[in-house]
Each structure stands twice: as structure tokens, then as C-alpha cells.
C-alpha positions as CSV (number, residue, x, y, z in Angstrom):
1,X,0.0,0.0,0.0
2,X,1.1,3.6,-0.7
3,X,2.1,6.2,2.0
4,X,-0.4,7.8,0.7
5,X,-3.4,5.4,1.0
6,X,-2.2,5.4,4.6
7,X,-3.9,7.5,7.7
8,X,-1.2,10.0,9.4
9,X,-0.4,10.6,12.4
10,X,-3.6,12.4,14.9
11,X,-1.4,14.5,17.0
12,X,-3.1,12.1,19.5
13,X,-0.1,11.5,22.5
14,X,0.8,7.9,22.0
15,X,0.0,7.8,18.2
16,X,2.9,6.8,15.8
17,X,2.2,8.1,11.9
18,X,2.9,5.0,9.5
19,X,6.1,4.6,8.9
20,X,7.5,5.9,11.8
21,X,9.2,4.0,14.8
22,X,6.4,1.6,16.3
23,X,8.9,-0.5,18.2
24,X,12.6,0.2,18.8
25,X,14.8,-3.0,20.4
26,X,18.3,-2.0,21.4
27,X,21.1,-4.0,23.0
28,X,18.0,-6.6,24.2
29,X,19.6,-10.0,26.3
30,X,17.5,-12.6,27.6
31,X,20.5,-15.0,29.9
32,X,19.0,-18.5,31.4
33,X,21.2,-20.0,34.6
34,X,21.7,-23.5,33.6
35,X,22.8,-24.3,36.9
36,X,23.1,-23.4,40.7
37,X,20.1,-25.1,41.1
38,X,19.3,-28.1,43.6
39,X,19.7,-30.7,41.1
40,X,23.7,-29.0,40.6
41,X,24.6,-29.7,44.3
42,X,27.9,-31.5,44.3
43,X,28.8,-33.4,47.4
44,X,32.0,-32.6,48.2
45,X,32.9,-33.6,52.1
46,X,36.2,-33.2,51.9
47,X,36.9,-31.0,54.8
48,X,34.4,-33.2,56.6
49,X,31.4,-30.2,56.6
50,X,28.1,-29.9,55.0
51,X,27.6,-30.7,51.2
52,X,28.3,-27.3,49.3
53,X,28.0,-26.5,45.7
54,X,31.2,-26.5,43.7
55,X,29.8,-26.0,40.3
56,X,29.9,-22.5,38.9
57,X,27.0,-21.4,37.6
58,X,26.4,-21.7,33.7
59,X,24.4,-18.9,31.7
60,X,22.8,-19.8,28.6
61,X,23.0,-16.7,26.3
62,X,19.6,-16.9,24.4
63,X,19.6,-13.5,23.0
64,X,23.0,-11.5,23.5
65,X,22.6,-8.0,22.3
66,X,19.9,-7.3,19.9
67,X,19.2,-4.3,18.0
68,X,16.6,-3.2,15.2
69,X,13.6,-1.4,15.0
70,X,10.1,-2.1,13.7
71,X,8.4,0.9,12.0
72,X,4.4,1.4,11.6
73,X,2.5,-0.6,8.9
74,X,5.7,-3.1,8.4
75,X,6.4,-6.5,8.5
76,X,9.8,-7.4,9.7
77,X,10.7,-10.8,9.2
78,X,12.9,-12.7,11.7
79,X,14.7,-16.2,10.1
80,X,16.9,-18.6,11.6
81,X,17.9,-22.0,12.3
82,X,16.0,-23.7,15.3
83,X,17.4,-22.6,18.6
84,X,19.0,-19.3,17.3
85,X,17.0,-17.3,19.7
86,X,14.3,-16.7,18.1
87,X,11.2,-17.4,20.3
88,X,13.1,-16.2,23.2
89,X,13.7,-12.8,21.6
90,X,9.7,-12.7,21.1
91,X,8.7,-13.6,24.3
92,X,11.2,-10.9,25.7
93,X,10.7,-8.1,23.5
94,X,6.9,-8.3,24.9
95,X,8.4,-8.2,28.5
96,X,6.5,-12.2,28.6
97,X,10.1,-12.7,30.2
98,X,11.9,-10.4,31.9
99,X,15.4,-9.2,30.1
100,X,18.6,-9.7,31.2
101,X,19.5,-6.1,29.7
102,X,19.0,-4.1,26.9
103,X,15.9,-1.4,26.0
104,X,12.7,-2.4,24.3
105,X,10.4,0.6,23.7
106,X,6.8,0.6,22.2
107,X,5.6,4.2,20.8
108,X,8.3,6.0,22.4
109,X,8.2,4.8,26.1
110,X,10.2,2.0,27.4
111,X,8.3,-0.9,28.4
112,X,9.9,-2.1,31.4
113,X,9.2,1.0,33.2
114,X,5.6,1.0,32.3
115,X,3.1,1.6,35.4
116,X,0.9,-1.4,36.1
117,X,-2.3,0.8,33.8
118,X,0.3,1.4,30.8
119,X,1.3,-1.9,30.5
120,X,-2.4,-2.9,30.8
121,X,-2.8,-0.6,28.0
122,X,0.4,-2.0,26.3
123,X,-1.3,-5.6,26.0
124,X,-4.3,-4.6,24.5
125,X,-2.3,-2.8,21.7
126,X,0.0,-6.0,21.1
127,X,-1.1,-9.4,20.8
128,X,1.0,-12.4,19.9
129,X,0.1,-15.9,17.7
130,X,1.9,-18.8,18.6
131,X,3.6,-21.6,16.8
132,X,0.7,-24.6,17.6
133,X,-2.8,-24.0,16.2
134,X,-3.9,-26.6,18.2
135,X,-2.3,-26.2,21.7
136,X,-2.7,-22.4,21.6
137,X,-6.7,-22.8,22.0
138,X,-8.8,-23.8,24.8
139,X,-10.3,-27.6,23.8
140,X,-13.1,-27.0,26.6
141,X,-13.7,-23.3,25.1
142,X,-16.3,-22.7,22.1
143,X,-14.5,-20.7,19.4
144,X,-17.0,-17.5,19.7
145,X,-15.7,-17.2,23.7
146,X,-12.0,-17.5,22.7
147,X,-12.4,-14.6,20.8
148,X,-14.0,-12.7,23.3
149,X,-12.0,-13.8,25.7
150,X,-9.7,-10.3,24.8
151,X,-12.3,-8.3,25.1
152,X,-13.3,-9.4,28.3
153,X,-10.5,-9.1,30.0
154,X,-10.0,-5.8,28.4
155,X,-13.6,-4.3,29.5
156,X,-14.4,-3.5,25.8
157,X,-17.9,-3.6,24.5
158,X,-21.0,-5.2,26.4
159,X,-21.9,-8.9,25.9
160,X,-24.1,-8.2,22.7
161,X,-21.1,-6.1,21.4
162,X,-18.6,-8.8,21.6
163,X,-20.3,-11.1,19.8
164,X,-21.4,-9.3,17.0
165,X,-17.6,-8.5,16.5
166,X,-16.5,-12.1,17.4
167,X,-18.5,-13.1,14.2
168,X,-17.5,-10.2,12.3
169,X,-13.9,-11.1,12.8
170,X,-14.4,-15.1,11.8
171,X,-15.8,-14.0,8.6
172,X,-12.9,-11.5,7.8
173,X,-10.8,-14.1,8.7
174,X,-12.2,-16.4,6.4
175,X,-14.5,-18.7,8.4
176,X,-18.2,-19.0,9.0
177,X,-20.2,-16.9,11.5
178,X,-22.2,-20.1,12.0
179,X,-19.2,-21.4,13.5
180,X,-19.3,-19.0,16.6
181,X,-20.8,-22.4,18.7
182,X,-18.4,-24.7,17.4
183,X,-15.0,-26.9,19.1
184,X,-11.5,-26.0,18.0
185,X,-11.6,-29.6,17.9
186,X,-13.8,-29.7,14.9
187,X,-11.4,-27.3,13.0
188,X,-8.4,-28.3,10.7
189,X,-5.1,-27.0,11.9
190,X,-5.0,-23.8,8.9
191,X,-8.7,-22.7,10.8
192,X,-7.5,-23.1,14.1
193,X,-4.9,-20.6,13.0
194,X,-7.5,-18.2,11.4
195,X,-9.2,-18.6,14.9
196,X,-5.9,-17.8,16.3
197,X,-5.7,-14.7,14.3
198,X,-9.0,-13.5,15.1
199,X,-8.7,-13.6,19.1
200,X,-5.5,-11.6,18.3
201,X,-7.6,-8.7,16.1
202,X,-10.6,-8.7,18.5
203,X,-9.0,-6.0,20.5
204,X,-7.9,-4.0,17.6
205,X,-4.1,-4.0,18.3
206,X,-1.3,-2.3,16.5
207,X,1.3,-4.9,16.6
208,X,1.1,-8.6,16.6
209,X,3.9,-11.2,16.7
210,X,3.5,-14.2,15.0
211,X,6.0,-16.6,16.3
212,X,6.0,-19.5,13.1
213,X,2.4,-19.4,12.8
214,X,2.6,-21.2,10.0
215,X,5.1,-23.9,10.3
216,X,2.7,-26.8,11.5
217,X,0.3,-26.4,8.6
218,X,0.3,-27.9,5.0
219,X,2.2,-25.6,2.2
220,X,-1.3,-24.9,0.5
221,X,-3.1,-23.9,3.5
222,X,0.0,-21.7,4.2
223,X,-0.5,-19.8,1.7
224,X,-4.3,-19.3,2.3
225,X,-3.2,-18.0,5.9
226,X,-0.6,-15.4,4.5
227,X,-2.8,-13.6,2.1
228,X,-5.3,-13.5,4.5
229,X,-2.4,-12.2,7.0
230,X,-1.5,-9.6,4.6
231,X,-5.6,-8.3,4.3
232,X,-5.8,-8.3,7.3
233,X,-2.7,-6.2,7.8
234,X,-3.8,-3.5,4.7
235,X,-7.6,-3.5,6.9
236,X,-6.7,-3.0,10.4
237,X,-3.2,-1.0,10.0
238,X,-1.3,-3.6,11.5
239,X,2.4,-4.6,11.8
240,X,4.0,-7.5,12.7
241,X,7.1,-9.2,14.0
242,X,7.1,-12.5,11.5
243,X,9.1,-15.1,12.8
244,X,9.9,-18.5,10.6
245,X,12.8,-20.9,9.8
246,X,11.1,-20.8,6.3
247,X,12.5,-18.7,3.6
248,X,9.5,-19.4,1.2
249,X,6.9,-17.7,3.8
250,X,9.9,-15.0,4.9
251,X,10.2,-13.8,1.6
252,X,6.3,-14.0,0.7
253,X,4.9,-11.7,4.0
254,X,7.9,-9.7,4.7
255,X,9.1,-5.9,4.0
256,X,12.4,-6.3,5.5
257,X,14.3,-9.5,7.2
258,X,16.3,-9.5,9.8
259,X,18.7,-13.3,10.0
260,X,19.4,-14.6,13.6
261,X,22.2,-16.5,14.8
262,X,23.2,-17.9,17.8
263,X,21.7,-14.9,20.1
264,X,22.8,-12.5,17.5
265,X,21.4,-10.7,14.5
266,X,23.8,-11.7,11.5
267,X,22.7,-9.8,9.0
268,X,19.6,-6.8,8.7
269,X,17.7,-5.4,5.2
270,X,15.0,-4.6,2.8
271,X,13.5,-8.2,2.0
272,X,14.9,-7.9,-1.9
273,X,18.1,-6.5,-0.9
274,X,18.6,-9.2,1.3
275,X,17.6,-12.1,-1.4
276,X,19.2,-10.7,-4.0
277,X,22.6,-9.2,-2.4
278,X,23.0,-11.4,0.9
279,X,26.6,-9.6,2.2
280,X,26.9,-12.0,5.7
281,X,28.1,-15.8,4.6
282,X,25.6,-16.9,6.8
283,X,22.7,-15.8,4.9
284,X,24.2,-16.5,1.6
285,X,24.6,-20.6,3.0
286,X,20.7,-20.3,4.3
287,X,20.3,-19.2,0.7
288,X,22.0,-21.5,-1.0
289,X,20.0,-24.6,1.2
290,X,16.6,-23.5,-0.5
291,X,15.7,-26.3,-2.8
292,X,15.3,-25.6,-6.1
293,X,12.0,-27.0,-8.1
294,X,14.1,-28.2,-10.9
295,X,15.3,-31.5,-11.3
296,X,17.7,-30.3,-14.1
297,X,19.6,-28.2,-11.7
298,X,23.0,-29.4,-10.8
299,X,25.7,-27.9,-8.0
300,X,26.3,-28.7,-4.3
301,X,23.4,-27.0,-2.5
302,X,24.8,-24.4,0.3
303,X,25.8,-26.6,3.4
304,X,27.1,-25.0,6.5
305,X,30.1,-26.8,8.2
306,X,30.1,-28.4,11.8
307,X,27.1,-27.9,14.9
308,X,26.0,-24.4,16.1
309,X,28.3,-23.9,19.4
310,X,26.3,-24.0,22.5
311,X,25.0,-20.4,23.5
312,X,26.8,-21.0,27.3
313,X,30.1,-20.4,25.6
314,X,29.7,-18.5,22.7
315,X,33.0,-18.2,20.2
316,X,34.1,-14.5,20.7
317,X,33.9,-12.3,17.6
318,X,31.8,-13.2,15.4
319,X,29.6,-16.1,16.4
320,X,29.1,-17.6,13.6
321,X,33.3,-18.0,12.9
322,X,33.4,-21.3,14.0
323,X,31.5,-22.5,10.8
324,X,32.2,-20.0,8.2
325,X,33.6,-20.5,5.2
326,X,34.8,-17.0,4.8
327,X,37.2,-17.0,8.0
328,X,39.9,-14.6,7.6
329,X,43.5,-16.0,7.5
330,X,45.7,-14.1,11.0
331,X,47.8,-11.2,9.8
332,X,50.9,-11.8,11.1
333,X,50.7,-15.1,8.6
334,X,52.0,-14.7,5.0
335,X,48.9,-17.0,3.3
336,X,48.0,-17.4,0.0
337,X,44.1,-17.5,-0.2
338,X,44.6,-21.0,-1.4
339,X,46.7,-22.1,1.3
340,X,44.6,-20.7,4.1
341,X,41.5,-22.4,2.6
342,X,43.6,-25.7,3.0
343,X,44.4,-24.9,6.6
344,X,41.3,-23.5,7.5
345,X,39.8,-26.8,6.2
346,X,42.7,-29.0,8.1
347,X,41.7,-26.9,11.5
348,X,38.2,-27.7,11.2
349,X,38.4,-31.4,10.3
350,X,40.6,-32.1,13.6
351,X,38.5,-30.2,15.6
352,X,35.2,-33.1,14.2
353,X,37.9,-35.6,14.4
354,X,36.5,-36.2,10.5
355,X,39.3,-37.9,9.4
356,X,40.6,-41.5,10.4
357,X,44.2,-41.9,9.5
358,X,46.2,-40.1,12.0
359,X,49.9,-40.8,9.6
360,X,51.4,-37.9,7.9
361,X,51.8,-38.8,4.7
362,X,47.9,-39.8,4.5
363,X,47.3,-35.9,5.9
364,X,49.6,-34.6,3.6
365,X,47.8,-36.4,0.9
366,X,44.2,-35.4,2.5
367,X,44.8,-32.0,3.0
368,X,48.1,-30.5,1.9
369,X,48.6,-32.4,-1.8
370,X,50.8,-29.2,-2.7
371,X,52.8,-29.4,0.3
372,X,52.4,-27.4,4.0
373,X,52.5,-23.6,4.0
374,X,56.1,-22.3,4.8
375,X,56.9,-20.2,7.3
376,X,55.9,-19.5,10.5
377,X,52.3,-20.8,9.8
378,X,54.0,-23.9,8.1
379,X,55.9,-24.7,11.9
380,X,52.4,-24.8,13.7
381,X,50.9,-26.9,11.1
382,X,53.5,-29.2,11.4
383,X,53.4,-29.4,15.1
384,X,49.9,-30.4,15.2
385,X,50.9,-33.4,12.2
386,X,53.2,-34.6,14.7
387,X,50.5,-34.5,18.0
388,X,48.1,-36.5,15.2
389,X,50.5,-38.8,14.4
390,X,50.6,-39.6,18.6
391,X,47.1,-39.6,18.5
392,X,47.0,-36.3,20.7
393,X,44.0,-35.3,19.0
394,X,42.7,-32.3,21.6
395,X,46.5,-31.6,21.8
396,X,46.3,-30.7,18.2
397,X,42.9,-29.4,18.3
398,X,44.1,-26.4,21.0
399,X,47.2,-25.7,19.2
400,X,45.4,-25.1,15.6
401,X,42.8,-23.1,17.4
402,X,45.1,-20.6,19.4
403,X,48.0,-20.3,16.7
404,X,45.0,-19.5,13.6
405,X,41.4,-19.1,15.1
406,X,42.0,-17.4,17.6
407,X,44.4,-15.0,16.2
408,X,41.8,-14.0,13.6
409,X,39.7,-10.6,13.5
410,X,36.8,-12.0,13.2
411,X,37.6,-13.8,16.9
412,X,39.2,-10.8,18.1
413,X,36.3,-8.3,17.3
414,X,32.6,-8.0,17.1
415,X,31.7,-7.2,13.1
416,X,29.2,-4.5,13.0
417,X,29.3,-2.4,10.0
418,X,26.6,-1.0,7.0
419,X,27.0,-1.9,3.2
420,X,25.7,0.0,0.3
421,X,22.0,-1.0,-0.5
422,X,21.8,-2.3,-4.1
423,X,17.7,-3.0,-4.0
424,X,16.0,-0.7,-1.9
425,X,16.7,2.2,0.6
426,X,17.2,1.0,4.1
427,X,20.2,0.7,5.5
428,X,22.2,-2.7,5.0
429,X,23.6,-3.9,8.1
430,X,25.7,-7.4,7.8
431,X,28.1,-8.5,11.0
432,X,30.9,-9.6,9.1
433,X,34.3,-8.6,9.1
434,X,34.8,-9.3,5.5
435,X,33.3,-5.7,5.4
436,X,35.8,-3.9,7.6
């Protein structure tokens, strides 16, 4: 829709003209203690006392510095692989857990120091659908109360009122008045999402997160719920925070897409700048993993190396180092780009143990057929040769990653830095030191 088909701003306090700042997220953590518990007592009576704990405390690093912001009448789409954060980030932005640190502020006013009648106020103005149709409704509830339920918690209208607009909002949802008496259990999963979505408008909010409300249902009955999603969202002047590990739906419903790793945002942009100019290696892998409907096509679809590091004990830098293809080669090394590649490869494959002949000619012939880089660089690969050939695999393991890792920028530094925009006009943020 254009700006100008859009209503401006009423000079009303607390009124945000489309297009404007609806919901600004800065520096946002959400940290879980994964231990210190009662279940993490270690019995230690070896000065003849009580038991007493003698296990630090571990912190699980869900979502570790967050920024972006949402403007009025957008959809911001948030992508990532399963356990990146992004549920947690949801749940927190909308104060449903309390953050760690960080600022979240809606309209202007931050919500965590919201009086007890603002953030009343503040609930009625965002709702949130969840992942599971089925779970996320009341089985012993009709489906005309559940969307009343809103309304009645939010003093709005009198009975009469809120069911006229609980059947209004079935049929602009796409479902039957008539059904106002009816189960969720006598739904199919795509209805019991519509059902879901009308609960969400039946208090006329601004913002709605939808936390993959989509993923559980078939791929044509997706579609069905999007475009209604988007009328919807053109209707009642809505914006949303869309959250998916799908980049068929994130590209579909989306004006801009923010991709998530490990606690982090990797990389931030107009939804067609993004697709078609991904600048972060992540993204471009996530990319390259779409499947392609042609069974013509040939080349190595994009696979990402090794498992996601646990969020306890992030890698320093960039988090996503540890996997990228694009790791920069230390400077006090004289490599060829070929020669780091063949390193960088050799690193990683002791590190999975993903090779079983320990002898040096067989490495040699695995990963240095052109011979081991000289120099300086060349002495530490040949060290860790030498702990393989003893079997001293986590001997060689440490000594790879503090003489090349960890000497790195991209371990030494956290990548933040804007690209020029080739499709569209936002700014193009990408946290890669590749950039620098």
C-alpha cells in the first residue's frame, strides 16, 4: 500500500504516523542459569562439613545484544535456524520474560518502566500468535468465547457487542459466522490458526507477533493464511514481527528481514536486498539450502560446516566463525588465499575428528597435496601433524585453534558495519568482518 493510502499521524499522545518508529529494540539479552540449582549440588565432604555447591554457575546466552527497529504498517521478518534465539527474543521483547538487559520501547516509552495501567494498555495494543494451532486454544472453550476472551479481560464492549464482532472477525478471517458455537476440535489445523488470528484482532491492536504461525500447517493452506495475514494487515493497520525458519513464507509476508544466529542478529535489510545481495556468509549458506524445483539443476546445494556452538560459551567475535567459510586468514601469517582455505579446512576437520588416518603422509595427501605452508604458519601446522601422528587429538585441536582461530579478526572483534544498498533504501547492516 502507498504512503499515501495510509492515515497519518492524529497528534493524539501515544500515536505513531505510518512509517514511523512503532517498536525500537536496542542491546535486548535474555541470559537463562543452567545451573546453581538443587539438582547442581555436588557433594564434596572433603573438609568433613556440610555438602556445598562446587559448580559454577552456567548462563545460557539466548539472546545477547539485539538491535533493530520495527516501523508502523511493516512486516519485519525474523529467520533462523531452530534454537538461534528466536522465540526467546519474542517472548522478551513483549516483556513475557523479563530481560537480562538491553531497551525495548513501544511508541516511544520504554516498556519495562511501564506503570501497572500502561502496561495494561500495552497488552491490549500488542497481541502475539503462537507456533501450535492446536495447543494455543482452549479444547473445553467454544470458538465464539475464545475470541471474546480479549475483550473481556479488556472491559471493551458489552456482551451483545462482543459477539457481534467475534463473528464479524471469523468472517474477515475467512471462516463461518455459524461457527461461533463450534470446538477447535472440529477445525483443521489452517482454521484453528485463522481462529488464532482473530482472538489476536478482537481487540484492535497495532502490533502482533506471529512466532511461526505457520510452520505446523500444510504448504497450500499456508498460503491461504498469509494472504489473509496480509488483508488483514492492509484493513486493520497492522504490523507485525514474523518469525519463521522458512524462507518461502519469509520472503512472501515480509518488507524487510532480519537473520538470527546464535543470540545474535547476522545480518539486517530490505527483504529484496537481502535475497538478492545477501553480504553476511551466513545468509548467503541459508540461501543456497533453498531447494530448487528443478530436477535439471545441478551444483552442491549451500551446506554449512560443523554444529552451532552451545549459547553457554559463545565463540568470541563473530559467532558464527566457528562455521564460516569466509574465516579470515591471521595477519601476522603470510597466506595465499589458497593455502589458508587448505588450513582452515585442516583446523576444522581435527577439531570433528573427521578424518581417520592419523599418519602424515595420508594428511599430507588429504589436506596438503601441494605441500604445508612455509613459514611461521607452516611450523604450527606441522606441530599439530606430529600431536596427530601420537594420536593427541585435543593436543592438536588447541594448538590449531590458538595459533590461527584465535588470532583471527573475526575472533578478536565483534563485526558491526553497513553496506551499500543495491535493491532498496534502508540501511544494510551485515556483521561480518569481511566488510571492515
Amino acid at each position: 500500500m502507498s504512503d499515501a493510502a495510509r492515515p497519518t499521524s492524529t497528534g493524539v499522545p501515544g500515536e505513531v504516523a505510518f512509517g514511523e518508529p512503532l517498536v525500537e529494540v536496542e542491546g535486548l539479552e535474555k541470559h537463562f542459569s543452567n545451573g546453581g540449582g538443587l539438582f547442581d549440588v555436588t557433594l564434596d565432604r572433603s573438609g568433613g562439613g556440610l555438602p556445598r555447591v562446587v559448580r559454577e554457575e552456567e548462563v545460557v546466552r539466548a539472546v545477547d545484544g539485539v538491535s533493530f527497529t520495527i516501523r508502523k504498517g511493516e512486516t519485519l521478518g525474523l529467520v533462523g535456524e531452530s534454537g538461534c534465539g528466536k522465540s526467546t527474543l519474542a517472548r522478551t521483547l513483549l516483556n513475557l520474560l523479563e530481560p537480562t538487559g538491553g531497551s525495548v520501547r513501544f511508541k516511544g516509552e520504554e516498556i519495562r518502566e511501564m506503570g501497572r495501567r500502561d502496561q495494561r494498555r500495552m497488552r491490549r495494543d500488542v497481541q502475539m500468535i503462537f507456533q501450535d494451532p492446536q495447543s494455543s486454544l482452549d479444547p473445553r472453550m467454544k470458538v465464539g468465547p475464545i475470541v471474546e476472551e480479549p475483550m473481556k479481560a479488556h472491559d471493551m464492549l458489552d456482551a451483545d457487542g462482543r459477539e457481534d464482532r467475534a463473528r464479524d472477525l471469523l468472517e474477515k478471517v475467512g471462516l463461518d459466522p455459524q461457527h461461533y458455537n463450534r470446538y477447535p476440535h472440529e477445525f483443521s489445523g489452517g482454521q484453528r490458526q485463522r481462529i488464532n488470528l482473530a482472538r489476536a484482532l478482537s481487540v484492535n491492536p497495532e502490533f502482533i507477533v506471529c512466532d511461526e504461525p505457520t510452520s505446523a500447517l500444510d504448504v497450500s493452506i499456508q498460503a491461504q493464511v498469509l494472504n489473509t495475514m496480509r488483508e488483514l494487515q492492509d484493513e486493520f493497520d497492522l504490523t507485525y514481527l514474523f518469525i519463521s525458519h522458512d524462507l518461502s513464507v519469509i520472503r512472501h509476508i515480509s518488507d524487510r528481514v532480519a537473520v538470527m544466529y546464535l543470540g545474535r542478529v547476522a545480518e539486517l535489510a530490505d527483504k529484496e536486498e537481502l535475497f538478492e545481495n545477501p553480504q553476511h556468509p551466513y545468509t548467503q549458506a541459508l540461501l543456497g539450502s533453498i531447494p530448487v524445483p528443478d530436477p535439471r539443476a545441478r551444483g552442491r546445494r549451500g551446506v554449512v560446516e560443523g554444529d552451532v556452538p552451545s549459547p553457554i560459551n559463545p565463540p568470541s567475535g563473530c559467532r558464527f566463525r566457528t562455521r564460516c567459510p569466509e574465516l579470515i586468514a591471521p595477519a601476522e601469517y603470510d597466506l595465499g588465499e589458497d593455502e589458508w582455505a587448505r588450513v582452515r579446512t585442516f583446523m576444522r576437520a581435527v577439531d570433528d575428528r573427521r578424518f581417520e588416518s592419523t599418519d602424515p603422509s595420508s594428511v599430507d595427501a588429504q589436506f596438503f597435496p601441494e605441500g604445508r605452508p612455509d613459514g611461521e604458519a607452516g611450523s604450527h601446522v606441522d606441530e599439530a601433524v606430529t600431536l596427530l601422528a601420537e594420536e593427541a587429538w585435543d593436543a592438536a585441536a588447541a594448538l590449531l585453534d590458538e595459533r590461527f582461530a584465535e588470532r583471527t579478526v573475526c575472533a578478536r572483534e565483534v563485526p558491526d558495519y553497513y553496506v551499500e544498498t543495491e535493491h532498496g533504501t534502508n540501511d544494510h547492516y551485515a556483521a561480518c568482518h569481511l566488510h571492515r
